[in-house]
N, C-alpha and C positions, 0 to 999 in steps of 0.2 A: 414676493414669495411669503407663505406665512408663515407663523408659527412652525407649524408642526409638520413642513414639506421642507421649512429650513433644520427642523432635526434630524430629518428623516436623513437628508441630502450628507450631512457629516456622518452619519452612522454609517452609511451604503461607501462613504469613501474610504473608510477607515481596513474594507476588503475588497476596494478598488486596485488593480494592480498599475490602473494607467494614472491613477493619482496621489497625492502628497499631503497628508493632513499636517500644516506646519501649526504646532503650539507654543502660543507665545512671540514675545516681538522679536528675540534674538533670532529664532527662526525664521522669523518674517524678513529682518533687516538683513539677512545674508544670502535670503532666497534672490531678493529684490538685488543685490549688489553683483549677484552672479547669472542674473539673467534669466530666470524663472516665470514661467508664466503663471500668474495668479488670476487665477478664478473669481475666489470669492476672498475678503478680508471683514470679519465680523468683529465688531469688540463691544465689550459692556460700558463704557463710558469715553467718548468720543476724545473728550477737552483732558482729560484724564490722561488718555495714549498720547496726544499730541505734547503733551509737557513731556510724557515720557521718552517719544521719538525724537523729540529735541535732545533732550542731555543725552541719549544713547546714541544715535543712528539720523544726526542732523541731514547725512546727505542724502537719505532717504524717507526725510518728513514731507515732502510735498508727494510724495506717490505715496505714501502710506494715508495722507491723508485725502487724499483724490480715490482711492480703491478702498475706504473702510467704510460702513456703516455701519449703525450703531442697534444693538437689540435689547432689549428687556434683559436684566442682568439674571432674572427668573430662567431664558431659555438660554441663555448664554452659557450657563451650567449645566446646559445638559447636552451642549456639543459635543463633551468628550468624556471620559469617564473621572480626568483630573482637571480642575479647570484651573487655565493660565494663571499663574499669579499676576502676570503683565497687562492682563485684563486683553486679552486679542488672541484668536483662531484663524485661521486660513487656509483655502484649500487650492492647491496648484495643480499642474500637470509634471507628472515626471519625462523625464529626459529621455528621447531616445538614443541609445548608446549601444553600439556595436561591438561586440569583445575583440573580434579582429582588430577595428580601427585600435582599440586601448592597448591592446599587445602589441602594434606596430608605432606607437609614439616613439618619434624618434629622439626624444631630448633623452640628454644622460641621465635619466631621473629613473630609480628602481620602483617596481609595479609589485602593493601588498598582495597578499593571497592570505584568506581567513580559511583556514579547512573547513572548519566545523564549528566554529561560534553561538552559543549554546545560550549566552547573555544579551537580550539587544540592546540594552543599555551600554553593554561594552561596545558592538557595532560601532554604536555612533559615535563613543570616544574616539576610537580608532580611525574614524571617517573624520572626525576631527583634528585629529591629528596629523594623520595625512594631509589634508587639505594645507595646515599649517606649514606643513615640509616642503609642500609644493610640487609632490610625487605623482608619477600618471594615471594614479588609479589605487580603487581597491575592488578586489575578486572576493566572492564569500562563496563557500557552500555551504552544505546543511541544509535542516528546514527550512531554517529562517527567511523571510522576506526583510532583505535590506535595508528596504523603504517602508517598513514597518512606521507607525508614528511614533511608538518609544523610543528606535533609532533614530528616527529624525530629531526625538526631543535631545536625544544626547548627543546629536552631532552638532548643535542649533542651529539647523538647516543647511549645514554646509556640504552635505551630497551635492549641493549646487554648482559647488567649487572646483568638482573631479570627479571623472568617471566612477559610479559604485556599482558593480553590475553583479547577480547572481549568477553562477555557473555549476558547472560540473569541473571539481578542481581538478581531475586527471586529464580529461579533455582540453582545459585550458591550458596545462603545461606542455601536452602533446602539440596542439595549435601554434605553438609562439618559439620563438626563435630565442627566446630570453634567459640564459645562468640561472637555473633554480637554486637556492638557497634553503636551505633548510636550518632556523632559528629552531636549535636544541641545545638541550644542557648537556648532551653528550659533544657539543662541537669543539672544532679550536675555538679559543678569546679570540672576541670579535677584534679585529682591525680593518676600522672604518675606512683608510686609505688601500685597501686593499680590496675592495669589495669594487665584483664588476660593472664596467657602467649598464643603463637599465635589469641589473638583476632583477630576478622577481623570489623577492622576498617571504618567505610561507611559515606561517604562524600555528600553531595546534588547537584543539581548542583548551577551553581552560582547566579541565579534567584530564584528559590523556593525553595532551600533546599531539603530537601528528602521529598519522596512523602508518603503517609499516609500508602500504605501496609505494604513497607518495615521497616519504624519506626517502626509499630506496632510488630513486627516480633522482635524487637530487646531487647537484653535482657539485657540492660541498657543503658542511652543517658547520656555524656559527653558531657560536654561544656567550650570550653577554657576561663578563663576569660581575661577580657579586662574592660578597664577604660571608667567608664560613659559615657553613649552619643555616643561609638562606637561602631554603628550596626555592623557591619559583617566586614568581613574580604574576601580578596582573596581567591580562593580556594584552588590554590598552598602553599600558605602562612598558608592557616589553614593545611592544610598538614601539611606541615615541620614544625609549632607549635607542633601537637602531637606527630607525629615520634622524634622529637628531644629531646622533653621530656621524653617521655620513652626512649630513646637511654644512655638517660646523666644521667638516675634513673636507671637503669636495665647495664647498660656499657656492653653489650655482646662482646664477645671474638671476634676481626674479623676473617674474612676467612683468610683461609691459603692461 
């Protein structure tokens, strides 16, 4: 491929919905870990990534190095609009994921719900976090495409990890058989031992909280506490408050 059919080819995936533009090696190394299928793996200096893949992501140097090839560092820059500091781009297939199958996960693991997530840099925190918990999912609505590649930057690649699937958030709670939650600062203090197994967890976005249906709908509001005089919190950050609380109270077995 040359030149300018391999710019072309990043730029058209970038509003591809059935693909992943992963930036950078952390993305790449956790696509790879979690079973992603990879396309294409470009980098700007070959012997460069491979020192790098070694001290980072040893268990995935020999497929990084069998799937990469190397391009002028001139066009390499112009695969994306930020180019990797890691010196490596790549471009995968996204996952097909069924929201039934993700509401019906039967492990006792609580499933996120993002109403309206406004930031996709926070997405991907959150996708990262999650994935870290080892929860069955995360739901978004909104505009946003999940799999945006800003999300992906900030997940570093680990939508690979866990179901992340766009929906309709009222639809999804009607669908599912699962304890809606509603994380608001009007709730009781959270008590992590107390919380249902697979709840589904729902977060507001980071301007107005959740919107008045869906609270209403939910069938009790949690609220993490916090020390006087501090309004709210990040959104990623109140994530990984709750997830980690129940993670570190419930200790579920990890995956094999």
């Amino acid at each position: 491929m040359h030149d300018g059919a391999l710019i072309a080819r990043f730029g058209r995936a970038r509003h591809d919905r059935s693909l992943a533009v992963l930036e950078g090696l952390h993305a790449l190394k956790h696509a790879l870990r979690f079973g992603a299928s990879i396309l294409e793996v470009v980098c700007s200096d070959a012997q460069q990534l491979d020192r790098l893949t070694g001290e980072l992501a040893a268990d995935v140097q020999a497929r990084v190095r069998e799937l990469t090839r190397a391009v002028d560092p001139a066009v390499f820059a112009r695969l994306a609009p930020w180019t990797p500091s890691t010196g490596v781009i790549s471009l995968a297939r996204r996952p097909t994921v069924q929201l039934a199958d993700v509401l019906a996960d039967p492990r006792p693991a609580p499933l996120v719900l993002l109403e309206d997530p406004r930031d996709l840099g926070n997405i991907g925190a959150c996708v990262r976090v999650a994935a870290a918990a080892d929860v069955a999912g995360v739901l978004t609505g909104g505009g946003h495409d999940p799999w945006h590649p800003d999300a992906l930057r900030g997940s570093a690649g680990l939508h690979y990890a866990l179901p992340v699937v766009r929906v309709d958030p009222l639809r999804a709670v009607a669908r599912g058989d699962r304890a809606l939650l509603a994380v608001d600062p009007e709730g009781e203090p959270l008590a992590p031992d107390a919380l249902p197994l697979r709840a589904l967890l729902a977060f507001g976005g980071e301007r107005h909280g959740l919107g008045e249906e869906l609270s209403a709908r939910a069938d009790a509001r949690v609220s993490i506490p916090m020390r006087a005089g501090v309004s709210s919190l990040n959104l990623a950050t109140s994530v990984a408050a709750v997830l980690f609380a129940w993670r570190l109270c419930r200790s579920p077995a990890p995956r094999a």
